[in-house]
C-alpha atoms as one frame of an Amber mdcrd trajectory, in Angstrom:
protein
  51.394 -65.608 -23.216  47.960 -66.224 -22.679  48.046 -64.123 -19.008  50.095
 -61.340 -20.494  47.253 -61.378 -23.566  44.292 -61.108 -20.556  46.535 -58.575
 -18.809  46.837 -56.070 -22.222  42.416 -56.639 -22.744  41.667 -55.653 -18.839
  44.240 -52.445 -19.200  42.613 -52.004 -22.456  39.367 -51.976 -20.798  40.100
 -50.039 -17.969  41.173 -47.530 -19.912  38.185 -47.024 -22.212  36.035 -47.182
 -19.074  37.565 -44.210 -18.196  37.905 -42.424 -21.130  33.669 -42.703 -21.138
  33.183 -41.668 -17.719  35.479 -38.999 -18.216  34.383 -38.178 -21.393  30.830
 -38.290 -19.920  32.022 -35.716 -17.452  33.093 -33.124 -19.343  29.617 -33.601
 -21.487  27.599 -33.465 -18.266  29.279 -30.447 -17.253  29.547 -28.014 -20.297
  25.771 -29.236 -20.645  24.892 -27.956 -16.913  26.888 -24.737 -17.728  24.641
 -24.015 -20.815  21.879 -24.290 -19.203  22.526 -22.527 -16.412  24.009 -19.292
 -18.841  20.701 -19.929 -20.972  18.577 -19.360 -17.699  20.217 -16.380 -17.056
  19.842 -14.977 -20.293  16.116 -15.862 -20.493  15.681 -14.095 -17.037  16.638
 -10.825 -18.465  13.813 -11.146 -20.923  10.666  -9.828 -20.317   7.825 -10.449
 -22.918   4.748  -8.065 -23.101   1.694  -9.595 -25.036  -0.530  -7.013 -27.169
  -3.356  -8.872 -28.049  -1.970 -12.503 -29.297   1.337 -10.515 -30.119   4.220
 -11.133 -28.095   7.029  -7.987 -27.990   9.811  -8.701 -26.195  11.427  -5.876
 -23.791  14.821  -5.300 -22.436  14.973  -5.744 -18.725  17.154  -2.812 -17.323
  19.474  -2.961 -14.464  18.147  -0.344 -11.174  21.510   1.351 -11.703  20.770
   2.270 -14.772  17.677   3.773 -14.286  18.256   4.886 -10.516  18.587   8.838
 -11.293  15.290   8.758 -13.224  13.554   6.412 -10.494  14.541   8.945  -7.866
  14.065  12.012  -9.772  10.107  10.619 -10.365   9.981   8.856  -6.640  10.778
  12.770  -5.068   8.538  14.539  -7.592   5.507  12.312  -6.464   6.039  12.786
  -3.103   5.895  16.725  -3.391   2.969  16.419  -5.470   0.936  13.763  -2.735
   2.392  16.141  -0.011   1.672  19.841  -1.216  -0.952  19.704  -3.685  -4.147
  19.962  -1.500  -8.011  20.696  -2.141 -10.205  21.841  -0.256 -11.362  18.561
   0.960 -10.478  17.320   4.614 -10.711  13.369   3.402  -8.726  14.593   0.404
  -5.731  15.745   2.232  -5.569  12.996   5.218  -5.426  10.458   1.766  -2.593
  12.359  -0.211  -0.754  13.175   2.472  -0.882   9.511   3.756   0.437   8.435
   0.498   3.111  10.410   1.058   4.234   9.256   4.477   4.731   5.803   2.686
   7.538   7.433   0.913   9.532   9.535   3.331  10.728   8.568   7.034   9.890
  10.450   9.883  11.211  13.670   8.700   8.043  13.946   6.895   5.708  13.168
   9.384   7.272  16.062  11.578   6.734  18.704   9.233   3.148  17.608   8.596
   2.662  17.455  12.277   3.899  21.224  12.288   1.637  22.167   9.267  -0.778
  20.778  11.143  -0.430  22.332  14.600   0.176  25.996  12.428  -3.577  25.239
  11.208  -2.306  24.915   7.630  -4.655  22.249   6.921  -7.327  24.067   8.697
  -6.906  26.750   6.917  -7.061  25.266   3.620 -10.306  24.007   4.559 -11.934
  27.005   5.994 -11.073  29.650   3.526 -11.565  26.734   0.806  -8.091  27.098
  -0.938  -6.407  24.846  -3.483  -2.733  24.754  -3.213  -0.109  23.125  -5.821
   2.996  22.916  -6.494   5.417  22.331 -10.043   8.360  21.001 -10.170  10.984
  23.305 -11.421  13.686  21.558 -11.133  15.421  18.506  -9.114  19.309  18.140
  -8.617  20.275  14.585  -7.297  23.948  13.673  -6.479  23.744  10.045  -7.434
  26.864   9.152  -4.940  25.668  11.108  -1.867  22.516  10.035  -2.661  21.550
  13.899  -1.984  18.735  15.720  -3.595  17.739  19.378  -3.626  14.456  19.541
  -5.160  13.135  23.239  -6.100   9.223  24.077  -7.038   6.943  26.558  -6.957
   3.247  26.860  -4.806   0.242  28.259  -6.033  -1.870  28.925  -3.069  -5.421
  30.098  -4.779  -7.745  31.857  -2.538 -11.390  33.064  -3.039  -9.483  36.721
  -1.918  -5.705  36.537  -3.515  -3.574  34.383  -4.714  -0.037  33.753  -3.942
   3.272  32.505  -4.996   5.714  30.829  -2.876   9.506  29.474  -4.036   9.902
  25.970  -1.918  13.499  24.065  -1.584  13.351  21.215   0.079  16.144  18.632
   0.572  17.071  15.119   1.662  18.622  12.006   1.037  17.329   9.032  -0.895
  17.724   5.085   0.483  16.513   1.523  -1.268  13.947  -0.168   0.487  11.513
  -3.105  -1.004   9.155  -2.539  -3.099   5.250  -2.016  -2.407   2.102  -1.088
  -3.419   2.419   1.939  -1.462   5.409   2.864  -2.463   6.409   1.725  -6.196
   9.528   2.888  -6.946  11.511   0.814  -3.797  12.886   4.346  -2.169  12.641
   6.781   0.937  13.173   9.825   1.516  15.020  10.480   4.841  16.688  13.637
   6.455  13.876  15.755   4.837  13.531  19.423   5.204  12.561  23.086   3.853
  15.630  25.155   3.332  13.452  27.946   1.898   9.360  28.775   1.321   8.928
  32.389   0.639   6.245  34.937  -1.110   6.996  35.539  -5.001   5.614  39.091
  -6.269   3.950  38.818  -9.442
C-alpha cells in the first residue's frame, strides 16, 4: 500500500515537472516570437527630430518608390552630363559626377564629345549649354527608359535649339556618396540630337 502510495506521488510529480517545463516552453517561445515581430516592426520606423520634437516617418519599401527613384536618378545624370558653363574645371567636375552614375556607355560618348572638340568649343566661344527635361518614359519590367529633353546652346553669336533622346537601361547597385539613389545607367545612347527652328 505504502509502495503503490510512493508510486502514485513520483508519477504525480513527474508529471507536473513536465507540465512546467513544457509550460515554460511554450512561454519562452511565444515570448521570443514577440520580440522578434516587435523588432521588425520598430525597424520600419524611422523617427525625425525637429528641434526636441520627435515625428515619426513611414519607411517605404524601394519597390515602391523605384519609378520615382529612377525617373530622378536619369534626370540628374542629364543635367551633370549636358548642362555645361563655360568653365573647363566646371565641366571635368559635372561630367565626373556623372560617370558615377552610368557604365561605360557614358564614358564613350564623352570621349567622342571630347575628341569632336565639343568641350573645346564650349570653352572657346564661351557658351552655356542646358538641357530640360521634357519628359521620361521608364518601363519598370524591362527596366528601359527613353528619356526626351531639350538643349539650349547660348552663344555670344546665336542661339540654338536641339531635341535630344537618349535611352538605356537602369540596374541596382549599392549605394554611395557619389551616387545616391543606388542605380546605373547602362546600354546608354543618343537615338536623336537635332536643330529646332524657332
Amino acid at each position: 500500500m505504502l509502495i503503490q502510495s510512493l508510486e502514485q506521488k513520483t508519477k504525480l510529480a513527474m508529471m507536473t515537472v513536465i507540465a512546467a517545463i513544457s509550460g515554460s516552453v511554450v512561454i519562452c517561445g511565444f515570448t521570443v516570437w514577440c520580440c522578434v515581430a516587435l523588432v521588425a516592426k520598430e525597424r520600419e520606423q524611422i523617427y525625425i527630430l525637429d528641434g526636441d520634437i520627435p515625428f515619426l516617418a513611414q519607411r517605404a519599401q524601394l519597390e515602391a518608390n523605384f519609378t520615382m527613384e529612377a525617373k530622378a536618378h536619369i534626370q540628374l545624370f542629364h543635367q551633370y552630363f549636358f548642362n555645361l558653363p563655360p568653365d573647363n574645371d566646371y565641366i571635368k567636375w559635372t561630367v565626373g559626377k556623372a560617370m558615377y552614375m552610368a557604365d561605360g556607355t557614358a564614358l564613350k560618348q564623352k570621349q567622342a564629345l571630347d575628341e569632336n572638340g565639343f568641350y573645346s568649343d564650349i570653352i572657346s566661344s564661351s557658351a552655356v549649354c542646358t538641357i530640360m527635361c521634357d519628359s521620361i518614359n521608364f518601363d519598370e519590367h524591362e527596366r528601359k527608359f527613353t528619356y526626351y529633353g531639350t538643349q539650349l546652346i547660348k552663344r555670344r553669336t546665336r542661339d540654338m535649339k536641339r531635341s535630344m533622346v537618349t535611352t538605356g537601361f537602369i540596374e541596382n547597385v549599392p549605394r554611395t556618396r557619389n551616387n545616391p539613389h543606388g542605380l546605373m545607367i547602362t546600354g546608354w545612347r543618343t537615338i536623336e540630337n537635332k536643330d529646332l527652328d524657332y
